[in-house]
N, C-alpha and C positions, 0 to 999 in steps of 0.2 A: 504494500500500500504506500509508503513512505516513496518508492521509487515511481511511482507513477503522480504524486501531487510532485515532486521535483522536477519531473518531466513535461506536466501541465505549466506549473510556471513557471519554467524555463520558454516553450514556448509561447505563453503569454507576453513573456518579457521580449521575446524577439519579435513581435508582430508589436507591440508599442513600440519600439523602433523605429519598427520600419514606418509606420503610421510618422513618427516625429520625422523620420528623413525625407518622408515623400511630403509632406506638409513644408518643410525650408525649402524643399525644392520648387515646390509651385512658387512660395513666397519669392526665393531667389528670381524666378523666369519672370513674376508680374512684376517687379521693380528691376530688371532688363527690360521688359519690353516698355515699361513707364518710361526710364532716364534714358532709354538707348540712344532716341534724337541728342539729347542735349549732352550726353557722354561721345557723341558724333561729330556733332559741330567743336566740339571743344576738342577733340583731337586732330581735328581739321582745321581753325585755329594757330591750333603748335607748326600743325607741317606747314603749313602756309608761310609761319614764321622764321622756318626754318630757310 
């Protein structure tokens, strides 16, 4: 019994995880695709200046 409730939240705890890495990941892609223009022009900007 003991080896199967270790088993259970062992992969409870890997699908929380995963849940937290795929949730920073959308966050990460919608604040790319929010700043991208303005993280664009500003590197456009430099080269220009260069």
């Amino acid at each position: 019994m003991g080896k199967l409730v270790t088993r259970v939240n062992r992969g409870q705890g890997l699908v929380e995880y995963a849940l937290i890495i795929a949730l920073v990941a959308v966050v990460v892609i919608a604040a790319l695709v929010l700043l991208g223009p303005a993280i664009s022009s500003i590197f456009m900007n430099i080269n220009s200046a260069l």
